[in-house]
N, CA and C atoms as a LAMMPS dump frame, in Angstrom:
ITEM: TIMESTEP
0
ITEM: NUMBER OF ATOMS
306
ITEM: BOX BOUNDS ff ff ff
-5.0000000000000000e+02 5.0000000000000000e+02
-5.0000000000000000e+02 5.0000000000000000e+02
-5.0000000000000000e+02 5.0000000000000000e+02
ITEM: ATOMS id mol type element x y z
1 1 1 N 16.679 6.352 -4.256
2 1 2 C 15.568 6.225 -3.347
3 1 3 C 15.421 7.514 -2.546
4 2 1 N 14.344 8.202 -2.448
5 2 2 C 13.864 9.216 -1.703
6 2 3 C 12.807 8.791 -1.079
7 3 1 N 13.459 9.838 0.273
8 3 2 C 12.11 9.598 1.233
9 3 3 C 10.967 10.858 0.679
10 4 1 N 10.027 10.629 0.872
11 4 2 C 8.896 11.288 0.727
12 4 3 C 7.691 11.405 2.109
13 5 1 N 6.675 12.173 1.945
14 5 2 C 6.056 12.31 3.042
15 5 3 C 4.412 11.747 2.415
16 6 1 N 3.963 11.738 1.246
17 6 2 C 3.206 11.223 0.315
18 6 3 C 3.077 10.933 -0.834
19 7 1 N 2.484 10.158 -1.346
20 7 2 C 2.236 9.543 -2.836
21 7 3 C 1.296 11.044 -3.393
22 8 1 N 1.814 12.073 -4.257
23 8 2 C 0.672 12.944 -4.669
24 8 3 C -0.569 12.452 -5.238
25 9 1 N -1.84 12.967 -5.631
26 9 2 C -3.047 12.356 -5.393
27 9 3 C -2.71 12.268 -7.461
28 10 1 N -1.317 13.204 -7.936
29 10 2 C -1.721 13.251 -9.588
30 10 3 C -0.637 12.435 -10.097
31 11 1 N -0.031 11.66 -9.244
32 11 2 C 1.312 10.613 -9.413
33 11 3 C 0.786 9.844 -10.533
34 12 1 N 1.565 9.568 -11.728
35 12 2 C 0.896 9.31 -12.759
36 12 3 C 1.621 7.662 -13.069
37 13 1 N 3.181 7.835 -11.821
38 13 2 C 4.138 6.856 -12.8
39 13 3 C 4.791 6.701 -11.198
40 14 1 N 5.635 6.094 -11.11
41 14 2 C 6.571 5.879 -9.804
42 14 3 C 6.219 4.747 -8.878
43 15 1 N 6.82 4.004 -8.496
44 15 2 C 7.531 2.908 -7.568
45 15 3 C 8.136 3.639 -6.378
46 16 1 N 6.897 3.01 -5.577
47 16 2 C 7.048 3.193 -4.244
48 16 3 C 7.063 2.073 -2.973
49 17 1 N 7.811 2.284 -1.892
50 17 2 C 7.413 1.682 -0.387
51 17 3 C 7.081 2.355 0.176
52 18 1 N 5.644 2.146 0.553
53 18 2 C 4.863 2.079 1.994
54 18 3 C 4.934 1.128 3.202
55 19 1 N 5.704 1.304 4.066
56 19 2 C 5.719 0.753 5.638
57 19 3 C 4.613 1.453 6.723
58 20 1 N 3.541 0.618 6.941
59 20 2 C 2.863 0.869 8.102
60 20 3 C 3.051 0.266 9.145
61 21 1 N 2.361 0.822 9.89
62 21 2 C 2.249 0.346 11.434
63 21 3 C 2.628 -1.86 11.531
64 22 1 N 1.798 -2.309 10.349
65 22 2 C 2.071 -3.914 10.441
66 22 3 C 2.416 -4.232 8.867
67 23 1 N 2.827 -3.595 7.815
68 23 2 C 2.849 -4.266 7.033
69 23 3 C 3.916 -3.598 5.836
70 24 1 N 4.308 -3.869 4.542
71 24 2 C 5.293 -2.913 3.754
72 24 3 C 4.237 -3.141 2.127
73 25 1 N 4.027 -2.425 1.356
74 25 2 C 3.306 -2.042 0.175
75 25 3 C 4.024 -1.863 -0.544
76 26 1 N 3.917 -2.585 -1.841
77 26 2 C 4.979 -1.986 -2.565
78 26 3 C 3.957 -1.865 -4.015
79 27 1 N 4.127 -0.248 -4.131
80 27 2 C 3.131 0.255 -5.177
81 27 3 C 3.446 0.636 -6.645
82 28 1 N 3.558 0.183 -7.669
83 28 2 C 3.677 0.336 -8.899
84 28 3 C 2.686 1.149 -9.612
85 29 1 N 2.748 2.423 -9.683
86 29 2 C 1.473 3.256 -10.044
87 29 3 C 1.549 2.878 -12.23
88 30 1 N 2.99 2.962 -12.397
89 30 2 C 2.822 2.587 -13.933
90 30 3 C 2.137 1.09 -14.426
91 31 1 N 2.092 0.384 -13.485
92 31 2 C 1.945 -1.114 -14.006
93 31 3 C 0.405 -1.016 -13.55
94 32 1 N 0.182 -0.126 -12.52
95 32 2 C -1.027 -0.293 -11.218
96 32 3 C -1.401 -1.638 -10.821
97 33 1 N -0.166 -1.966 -9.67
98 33 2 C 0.032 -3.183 -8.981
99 33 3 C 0.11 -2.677 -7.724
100 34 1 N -0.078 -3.488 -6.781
101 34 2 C -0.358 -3.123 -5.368
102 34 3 C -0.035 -4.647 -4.687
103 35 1 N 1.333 -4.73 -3.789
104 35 2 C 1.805 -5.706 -3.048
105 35 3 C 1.986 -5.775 -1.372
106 36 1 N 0.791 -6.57 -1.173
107 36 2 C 1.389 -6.584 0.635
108 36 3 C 1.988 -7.322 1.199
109 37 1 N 2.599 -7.322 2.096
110 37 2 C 3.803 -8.311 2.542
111 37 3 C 3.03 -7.489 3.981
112 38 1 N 2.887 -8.722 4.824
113 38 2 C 2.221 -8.811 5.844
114 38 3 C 3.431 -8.639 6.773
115 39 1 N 3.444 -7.839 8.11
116 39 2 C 4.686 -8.195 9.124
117 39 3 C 5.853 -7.371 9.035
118 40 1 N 6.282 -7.33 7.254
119 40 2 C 7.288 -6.888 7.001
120 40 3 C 7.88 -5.368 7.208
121 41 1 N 8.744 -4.894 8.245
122 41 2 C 9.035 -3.784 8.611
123 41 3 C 7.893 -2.95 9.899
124 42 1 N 7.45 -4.473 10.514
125 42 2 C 6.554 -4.08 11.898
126 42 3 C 6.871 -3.307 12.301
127 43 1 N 6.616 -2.295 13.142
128 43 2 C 6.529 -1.609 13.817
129 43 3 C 6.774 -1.993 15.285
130 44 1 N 7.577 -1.452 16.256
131 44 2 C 7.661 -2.02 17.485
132 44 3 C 6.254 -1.651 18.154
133 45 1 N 5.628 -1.132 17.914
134 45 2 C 4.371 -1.288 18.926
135 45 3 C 3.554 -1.875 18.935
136 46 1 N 3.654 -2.895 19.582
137 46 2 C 2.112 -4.177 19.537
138 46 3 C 0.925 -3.952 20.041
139 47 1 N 0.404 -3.181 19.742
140 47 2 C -0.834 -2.86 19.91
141 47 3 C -2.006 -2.936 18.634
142 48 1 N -0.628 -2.958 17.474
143 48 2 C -1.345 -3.324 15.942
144 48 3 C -1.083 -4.653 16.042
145 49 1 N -2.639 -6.034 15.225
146 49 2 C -2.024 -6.745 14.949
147 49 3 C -2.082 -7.18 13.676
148 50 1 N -1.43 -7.914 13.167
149 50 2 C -1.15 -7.887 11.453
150 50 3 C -2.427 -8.704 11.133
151 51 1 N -2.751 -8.416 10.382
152 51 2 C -4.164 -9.109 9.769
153 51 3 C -3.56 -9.92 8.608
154 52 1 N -4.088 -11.041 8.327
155 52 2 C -3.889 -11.604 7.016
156 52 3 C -5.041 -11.477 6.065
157 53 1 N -4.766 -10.584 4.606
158 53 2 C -5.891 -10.867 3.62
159 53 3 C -5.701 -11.436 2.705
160 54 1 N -6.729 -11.676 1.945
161 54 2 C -6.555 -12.457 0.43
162 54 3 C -5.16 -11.518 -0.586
163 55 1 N -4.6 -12.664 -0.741
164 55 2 C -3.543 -12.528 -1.996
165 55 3 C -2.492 -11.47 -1.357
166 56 1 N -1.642 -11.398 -0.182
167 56 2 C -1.123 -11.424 0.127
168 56 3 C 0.542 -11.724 -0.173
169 57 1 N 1.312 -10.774 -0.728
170 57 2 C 2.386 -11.362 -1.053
171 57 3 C 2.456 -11.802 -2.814
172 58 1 N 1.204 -11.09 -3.078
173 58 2 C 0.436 -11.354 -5.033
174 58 3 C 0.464 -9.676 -5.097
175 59 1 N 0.642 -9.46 -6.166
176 59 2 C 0.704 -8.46 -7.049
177 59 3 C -1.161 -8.347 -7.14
178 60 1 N -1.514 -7.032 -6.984
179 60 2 C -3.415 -6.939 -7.138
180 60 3 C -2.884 -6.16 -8.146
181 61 1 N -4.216 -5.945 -8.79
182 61 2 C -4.787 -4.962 -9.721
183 61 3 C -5.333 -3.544 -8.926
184 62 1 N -4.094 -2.276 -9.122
185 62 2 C -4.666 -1.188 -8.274
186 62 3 C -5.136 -0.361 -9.465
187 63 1 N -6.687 -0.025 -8.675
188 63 2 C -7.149 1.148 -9.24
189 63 3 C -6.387 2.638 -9.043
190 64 1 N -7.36 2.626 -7.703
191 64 2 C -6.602 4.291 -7.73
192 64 3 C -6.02 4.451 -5.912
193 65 1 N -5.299 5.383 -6.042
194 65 2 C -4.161 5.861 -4.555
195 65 3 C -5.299 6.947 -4.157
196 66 1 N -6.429 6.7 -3.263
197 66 2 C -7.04 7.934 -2.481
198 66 3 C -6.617 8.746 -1.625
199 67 1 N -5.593 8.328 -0.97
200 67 2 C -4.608 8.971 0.318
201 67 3 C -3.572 7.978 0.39
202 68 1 N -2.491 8.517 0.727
203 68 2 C -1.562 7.782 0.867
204 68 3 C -0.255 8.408 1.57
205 69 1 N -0.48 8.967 3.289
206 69 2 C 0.589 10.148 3.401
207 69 3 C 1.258 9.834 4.87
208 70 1 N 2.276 9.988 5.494
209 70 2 C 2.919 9.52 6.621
210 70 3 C 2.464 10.27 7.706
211 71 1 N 1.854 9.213 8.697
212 71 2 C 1.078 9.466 10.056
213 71 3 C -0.293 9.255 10.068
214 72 1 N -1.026 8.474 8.309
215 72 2 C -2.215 8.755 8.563
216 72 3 C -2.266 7.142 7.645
217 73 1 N -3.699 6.615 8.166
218 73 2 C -4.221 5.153 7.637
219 73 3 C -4.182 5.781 5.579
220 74 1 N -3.569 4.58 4.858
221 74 2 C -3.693 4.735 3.304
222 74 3 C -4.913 4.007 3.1
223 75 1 N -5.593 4.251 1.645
224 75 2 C -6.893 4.052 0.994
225 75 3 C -6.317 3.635 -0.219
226 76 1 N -6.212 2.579 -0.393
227 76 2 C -6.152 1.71 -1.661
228 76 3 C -7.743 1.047 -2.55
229 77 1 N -7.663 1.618 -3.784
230 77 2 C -9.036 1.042 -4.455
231 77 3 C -8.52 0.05 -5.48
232 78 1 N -8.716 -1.133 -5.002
233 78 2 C -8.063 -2.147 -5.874
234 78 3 C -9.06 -3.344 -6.217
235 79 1 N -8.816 -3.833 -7.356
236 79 2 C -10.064 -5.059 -8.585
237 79 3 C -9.289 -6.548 -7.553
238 80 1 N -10.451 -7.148 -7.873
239 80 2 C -10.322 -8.613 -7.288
240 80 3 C -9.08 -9.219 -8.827
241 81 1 N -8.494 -10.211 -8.394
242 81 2 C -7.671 -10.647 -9.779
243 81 3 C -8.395 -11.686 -10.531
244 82 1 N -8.758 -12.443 -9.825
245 82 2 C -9.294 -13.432 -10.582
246 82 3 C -11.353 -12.945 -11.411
247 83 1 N -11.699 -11.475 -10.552
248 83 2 C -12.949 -10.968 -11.432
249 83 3 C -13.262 -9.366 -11.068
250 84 1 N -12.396 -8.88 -12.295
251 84 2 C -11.993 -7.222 -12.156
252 84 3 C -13.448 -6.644 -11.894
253 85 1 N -14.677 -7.295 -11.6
254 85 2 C -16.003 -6.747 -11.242
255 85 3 C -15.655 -6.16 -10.066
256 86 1 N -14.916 -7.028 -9.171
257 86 2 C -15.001 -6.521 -7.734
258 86 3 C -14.212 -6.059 -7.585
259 87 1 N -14.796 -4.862 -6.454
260 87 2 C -13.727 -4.154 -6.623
261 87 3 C -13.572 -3.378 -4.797
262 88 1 N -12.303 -3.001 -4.296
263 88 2 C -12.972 -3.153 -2.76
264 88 3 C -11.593 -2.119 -2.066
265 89 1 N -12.412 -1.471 -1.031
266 89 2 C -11.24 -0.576 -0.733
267 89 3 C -9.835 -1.483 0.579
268 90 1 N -8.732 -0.775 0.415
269 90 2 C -8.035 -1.777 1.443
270 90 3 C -7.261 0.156 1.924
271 91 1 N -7.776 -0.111 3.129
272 91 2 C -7.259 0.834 4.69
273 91 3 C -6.129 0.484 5.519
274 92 1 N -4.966 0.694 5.312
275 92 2 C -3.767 0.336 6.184
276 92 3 C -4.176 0.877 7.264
277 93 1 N -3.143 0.366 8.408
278 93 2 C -2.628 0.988 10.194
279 93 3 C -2.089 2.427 9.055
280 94 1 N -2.014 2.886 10.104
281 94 2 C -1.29 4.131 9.993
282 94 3 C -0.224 4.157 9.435
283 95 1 N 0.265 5.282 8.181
284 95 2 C 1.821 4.731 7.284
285 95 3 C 2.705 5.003 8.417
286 96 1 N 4.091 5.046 8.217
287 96 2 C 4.633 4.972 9.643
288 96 3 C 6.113 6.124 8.473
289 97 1 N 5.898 5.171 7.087
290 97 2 C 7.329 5.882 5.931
291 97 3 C 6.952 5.775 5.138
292 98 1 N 6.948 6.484 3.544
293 98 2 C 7.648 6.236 2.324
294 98 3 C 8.546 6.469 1.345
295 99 1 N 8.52 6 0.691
296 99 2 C 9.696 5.541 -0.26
297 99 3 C 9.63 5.452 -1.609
298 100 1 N 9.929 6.592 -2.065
299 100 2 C 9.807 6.485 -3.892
300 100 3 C 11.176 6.083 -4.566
301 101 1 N 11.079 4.474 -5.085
302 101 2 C 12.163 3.848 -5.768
303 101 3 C 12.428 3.904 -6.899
304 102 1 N 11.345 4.365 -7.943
305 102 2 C 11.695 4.947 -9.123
306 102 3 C 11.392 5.712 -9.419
């Protein structure tokens, strides 16, 4: 496990954690899966509060990593699961760490 400071924009393959401000991501760029776990690895400052979205704690269908770098909100472009038509961006709190696990 290495820490890292971003996901590069030409990352083709690699397993990563993202911890933001309210939540932990866990990104599979080979499979292109995208997992949120709401809460997990909060942040002591409550001034964020954790939002709950659809499929939560489900593996999505990720398109593509637009930004993804420590100190700044990530841009996830990810397909609805149940109708890969839709398709919709998801904006974290601010990353806070990451973590390339494979």
């Amino acid at each position: 496990m290495v820490q890292v400071t971003e996901i590069p924009a030409a990352a083709g393959a690699g397993v990563f954690t993202v911890v933001t401000q309210t939540s932990t991501y866990l990104i599979d760029l080979a499979e292109k899966t995208l997992l949120r776990a709401p809460g997990v690895g909060r942040n002591e400052d409550v001034t964020w509060e954790v939002s709950e979205l659809r499929r939560d704690s489900e593996d999505i269908p990720l398109l593509d990593v637009r930004t993804c770098r420590v100190g700044e909100p990530a841009q996830f472009w990810v397909s609805a699961v149940d109708d890969p038509d839709v398709r919709t961006w998801r904006i974290t709190t601010p990353v806070v760490a990451i973590e390339r696990i494979d």
